[in-house]
N, C-alpha and C positions, 0 to 999 in steps of 0.2 A: 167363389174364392178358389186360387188353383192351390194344388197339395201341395206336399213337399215332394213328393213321387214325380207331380207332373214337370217340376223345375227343375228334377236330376235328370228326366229323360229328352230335357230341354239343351240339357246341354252338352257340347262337340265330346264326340270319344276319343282319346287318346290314339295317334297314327303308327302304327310298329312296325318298326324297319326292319324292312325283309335282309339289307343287305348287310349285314356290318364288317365286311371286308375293307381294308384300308384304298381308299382311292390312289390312283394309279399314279395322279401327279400332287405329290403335296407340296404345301405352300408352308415357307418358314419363313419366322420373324424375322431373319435379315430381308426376304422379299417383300413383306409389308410396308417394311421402314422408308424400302425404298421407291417403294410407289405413291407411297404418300409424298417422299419429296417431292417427287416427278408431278404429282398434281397442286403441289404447295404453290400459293401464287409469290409471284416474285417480292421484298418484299423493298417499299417505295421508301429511300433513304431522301433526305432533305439534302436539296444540291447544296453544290459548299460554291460560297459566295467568297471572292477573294477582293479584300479594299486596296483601292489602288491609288486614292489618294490622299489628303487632309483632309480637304472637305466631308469625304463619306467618312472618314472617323470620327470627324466628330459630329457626324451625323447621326453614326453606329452607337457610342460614346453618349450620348443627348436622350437617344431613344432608349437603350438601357438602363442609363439612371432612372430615366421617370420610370420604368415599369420595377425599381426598387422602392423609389419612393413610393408608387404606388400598394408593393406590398406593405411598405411600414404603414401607410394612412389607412388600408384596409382592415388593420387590426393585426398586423405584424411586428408594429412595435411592441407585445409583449413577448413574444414571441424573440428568444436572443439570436437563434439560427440565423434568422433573416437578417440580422446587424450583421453577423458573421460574414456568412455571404457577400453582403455590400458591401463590407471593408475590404475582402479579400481580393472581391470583383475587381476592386479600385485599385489594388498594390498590383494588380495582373496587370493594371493599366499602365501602370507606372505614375501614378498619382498618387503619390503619397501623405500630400498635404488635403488631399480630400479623403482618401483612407483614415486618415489620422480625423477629419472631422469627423467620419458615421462612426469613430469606435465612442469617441468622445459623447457625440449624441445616445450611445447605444449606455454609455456609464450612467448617463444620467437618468435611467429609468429601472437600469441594474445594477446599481453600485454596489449590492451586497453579495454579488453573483462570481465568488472568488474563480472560477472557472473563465469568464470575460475577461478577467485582468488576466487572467492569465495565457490567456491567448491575445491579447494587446501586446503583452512586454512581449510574446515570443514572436510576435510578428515583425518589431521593431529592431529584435536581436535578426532576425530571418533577412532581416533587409538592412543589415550593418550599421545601422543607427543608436550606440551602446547610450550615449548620454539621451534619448530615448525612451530608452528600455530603462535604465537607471530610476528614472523620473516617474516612469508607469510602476515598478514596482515600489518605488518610496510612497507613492501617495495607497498603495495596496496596503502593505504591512502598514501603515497609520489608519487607513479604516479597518481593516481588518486583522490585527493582531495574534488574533485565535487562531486564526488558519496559519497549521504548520509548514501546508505545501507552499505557500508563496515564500517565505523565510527560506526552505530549504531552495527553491529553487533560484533566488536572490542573490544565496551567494554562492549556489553552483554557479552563477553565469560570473561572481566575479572570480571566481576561482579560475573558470576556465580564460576568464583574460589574463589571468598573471597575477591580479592584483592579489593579494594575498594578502595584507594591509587590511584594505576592504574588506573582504572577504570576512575576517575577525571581527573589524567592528559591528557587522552585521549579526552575527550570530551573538555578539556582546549585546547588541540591541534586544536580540529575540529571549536572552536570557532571564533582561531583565524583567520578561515577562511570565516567568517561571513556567517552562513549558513541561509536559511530561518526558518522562525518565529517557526517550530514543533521542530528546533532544538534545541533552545533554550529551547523549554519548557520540550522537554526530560531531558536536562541537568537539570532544577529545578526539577524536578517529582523526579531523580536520586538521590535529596540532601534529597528531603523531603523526602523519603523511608527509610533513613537513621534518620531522625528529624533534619536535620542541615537546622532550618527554615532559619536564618541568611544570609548564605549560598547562599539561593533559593532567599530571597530577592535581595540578588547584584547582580543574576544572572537576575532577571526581570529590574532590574535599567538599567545593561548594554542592556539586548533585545530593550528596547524602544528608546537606544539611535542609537543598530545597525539598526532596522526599525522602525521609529516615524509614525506608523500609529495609527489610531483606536483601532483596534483589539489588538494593542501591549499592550496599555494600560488596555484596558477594562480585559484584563490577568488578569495585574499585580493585578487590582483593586478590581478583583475577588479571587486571591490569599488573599490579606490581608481580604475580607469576609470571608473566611474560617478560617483564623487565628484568627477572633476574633477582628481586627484589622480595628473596622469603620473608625475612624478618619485616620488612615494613607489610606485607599482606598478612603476616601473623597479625602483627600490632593492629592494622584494621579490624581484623577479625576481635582480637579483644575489645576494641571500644564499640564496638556493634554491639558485642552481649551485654555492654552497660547500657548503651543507648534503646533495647529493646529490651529490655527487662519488665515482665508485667506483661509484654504482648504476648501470649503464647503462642499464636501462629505462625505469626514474624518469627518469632526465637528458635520456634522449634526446623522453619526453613535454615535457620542462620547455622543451628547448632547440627544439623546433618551436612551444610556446605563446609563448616571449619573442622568436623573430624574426618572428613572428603579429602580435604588439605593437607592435615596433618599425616594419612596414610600414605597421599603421593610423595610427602619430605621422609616416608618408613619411620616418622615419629609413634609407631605403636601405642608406646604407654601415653604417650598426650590425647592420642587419639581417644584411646578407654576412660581418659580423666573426662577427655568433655564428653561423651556419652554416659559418662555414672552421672557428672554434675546437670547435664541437659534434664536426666531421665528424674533426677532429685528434685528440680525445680520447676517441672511443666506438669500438669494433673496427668494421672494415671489415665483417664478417657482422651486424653487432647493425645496424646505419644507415642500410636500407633504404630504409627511407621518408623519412630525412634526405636522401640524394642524392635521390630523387624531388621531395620539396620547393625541393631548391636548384636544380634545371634549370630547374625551372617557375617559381621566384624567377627568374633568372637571362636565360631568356625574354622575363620581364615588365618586369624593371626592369635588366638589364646590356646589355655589349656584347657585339660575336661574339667577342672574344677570353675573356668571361669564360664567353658559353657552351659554348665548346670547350671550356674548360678543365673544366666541372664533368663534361661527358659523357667527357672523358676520365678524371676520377675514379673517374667509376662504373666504366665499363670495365676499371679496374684490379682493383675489386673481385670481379669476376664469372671 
C-alpha cells in the first residue's frame, strides 16, 4: 500500500522563474485580434442566384410553398409564426389572394389568438386593401369583444382615413360593451380632437354611470376644468358625494379631489366645509390621510385656532 508521503514525492515540483523582467517585445490585444483575423478562414456566403425568367419563378415560387407547407404539416400549424411567415412570404410575392388564403387557414386553428387578427387587418391596411381590412377587423371585435386592442385599433385606422362617422360608430359599438374606465376616456379624447365638447360630456355622464367610482368622477370634473366650466365640475363633484355615500374609500378619494378644487377656485372656506364634513362622515381609522391633508390645509390657509383644532382631531384619533 503506498503512503501518503510516497504520492507527494510522486509528484512534479513547482518551476521558479528565474527571470521575471518584462520581455523585450510584447504582444498587445490589438495584435492578437489581428492575427486571429488573418488566420480566420474566409467565411463561404451562398452565391445569389438571380431569376431571369417566368419559368424559374415559378419554379422558385412552387418549391418555396411546398417547403411552407411542409413546415405546417410537420407540426407547424400550431405554431402561428409559421402562418405568419407564409402569408408574408406570399404578399412579398405579390400574391395576395394566396396570402389571404394561409391567414385565413391560419384563423381557423387560431381564432382566439387576438394578436393573428391583428396582424391580418394590418397587413391588408399595409397593402391598401381598406374594405379588407374593415372586414378582418369586424369579424375580430364580433369574436373577440374583450379585447380592447382590436376596438382601439379599428378605429384608429378609421380615423386615420377621415372617416370620422365611422370611427364613432365603432367605438359606440365597443361601448356598448361596457368596457373599463380608459375606454371611455378614449372615446371623449376622440370627440374632443374633433371640438364636439357636448359630445364628450354625455360621454363622461354615461362613464360614471357605467363605473360609479372616484376616479370616474374626478375625470369628468376635471374635464369641465378645462373647459372653463367651474360650476358644472362643482355640480359633478356634489352628486359624486351622493352617489358614493357609504363607500368610504371611494368618498374619502372623492372628498380630498373636491377640496383639491375648491382651493385651485381660492374657495378656502368651501374647502374647510368639506374636510370638516369628509372627516365627520368617514370612521376615524379609514381618514388618515384626510386629517394629514387638513393640517397642511389648515397651515396654509387658516388660523392658530383652526390649527390647533385639526391636530387636536387627529390626536383623538390615534
Amino acid at each position: 500500500m503506498v503512503s501518503v508521503c510516497e504520492k507527494d514525492s510522486n509528484l512534479p515540483r513547482p518551476t521558479r522563474v528565474k527571470n521575471k523582467s518584462p520581455a523585450a517585445g510584447q504582444i498587445t490585444a490589438e495584435q492578437l485580434l489581428r492575427e486571429a483575423r488573418e488566420r480566420q478562414e474566409p467565411e463561404v456566403l451562398p452565391s445569389e442566384h438571380s431569376i431571369t425568367d417566368s419559368t424559374e419563378l415559378s419554379d422558385y415560387s412552387l418549391r418555396r410553398r411546398k417547403e411552407f407547407e411542409d413546415r405546417v404539416s410537420r407540426g407547424g400549424r400550431s405554431d402561428v409564426q409559421v402562418w405568419v411567415n407564409y402569408a408574408r412570404w406570399e404578399e412579398s410575392q405579390k400574391d395576395y389572394a394566396r396570402a389571404r388564403s394561409v391567414w385565413e387557414r391560419a384563423l381557423k386553428d387560431h381564432h382566439r389568438n387576438h394578436a393573428l387578427w391583428v396582424k391580418y387587418a394590418e397587413s391588408e391596411m399595409k397593402n391598401k386593401f381598406v374594405n379588407s381590412a374593415r372586414n378582418v377587423w369586424d369579424r375580430a371585435v364580433y369574436l373577440l369583444p374583450r379585447v380592447d386592442q382590436l376596438w382601439y385599433k379599428y378605429s384608429h385606422m378609421e380615423e386615420m382615413l377621415g372617416n370620422i362617422a365611422g370611427a364613432r360608430q365603432i367605438f359606440e359599438r365597443w361601448m356598448n360593451w361596457s368596457p373599463d374606465q380608459q375606454g371611455w376616456l378614449s372615446f371623449a379624447n376622440f370627440e374632443l380632437r374633433y371640438n364636439e365638447t357636448e359630445r364628450a360630456r354625455s360621454i363622461y355622464e354615461r362613464l360614471f354611470r357605467c363605473h360609479p367610482k372616484a376616479s370616474s368622477f374626478i375625470r369628468y370634473a376635471e374635464f369641465e376644468v378645462k373647459c372653463g366650466e367651474v360650476s358644472r365640475a362643482r355640480d359633478v363633484y356634489e352628486r359624486a358625494t351622493e352617489k358614493l355615500e357609504g363607500d368610504y374609500e371611494e368618498a374619502e378619494m372623492l372628498y380630498l379631489a373636491f377640496a383639491e378644487f375648491e382651493q385651485g377656485c381660492n374657495e378656502f372656506q368651501r374647502a374647510r366645509v368639506i374636510y370638516k364634513f369628509a372627516l365627520d362622515h368617514i370612521p376615524k381609522g379609514k381618514a388618515e390621510e384626510l386629517y394629514t391633508r387638513f393640517i397642511a390645509f389648515e397651515k396654509q390657509h387658516g388660523d392658530k385656532q383652526g390649527i390647533e383644532d385639526a391636530i387636536v382631531g387627529r390626536r383623538r384619533t390615534l
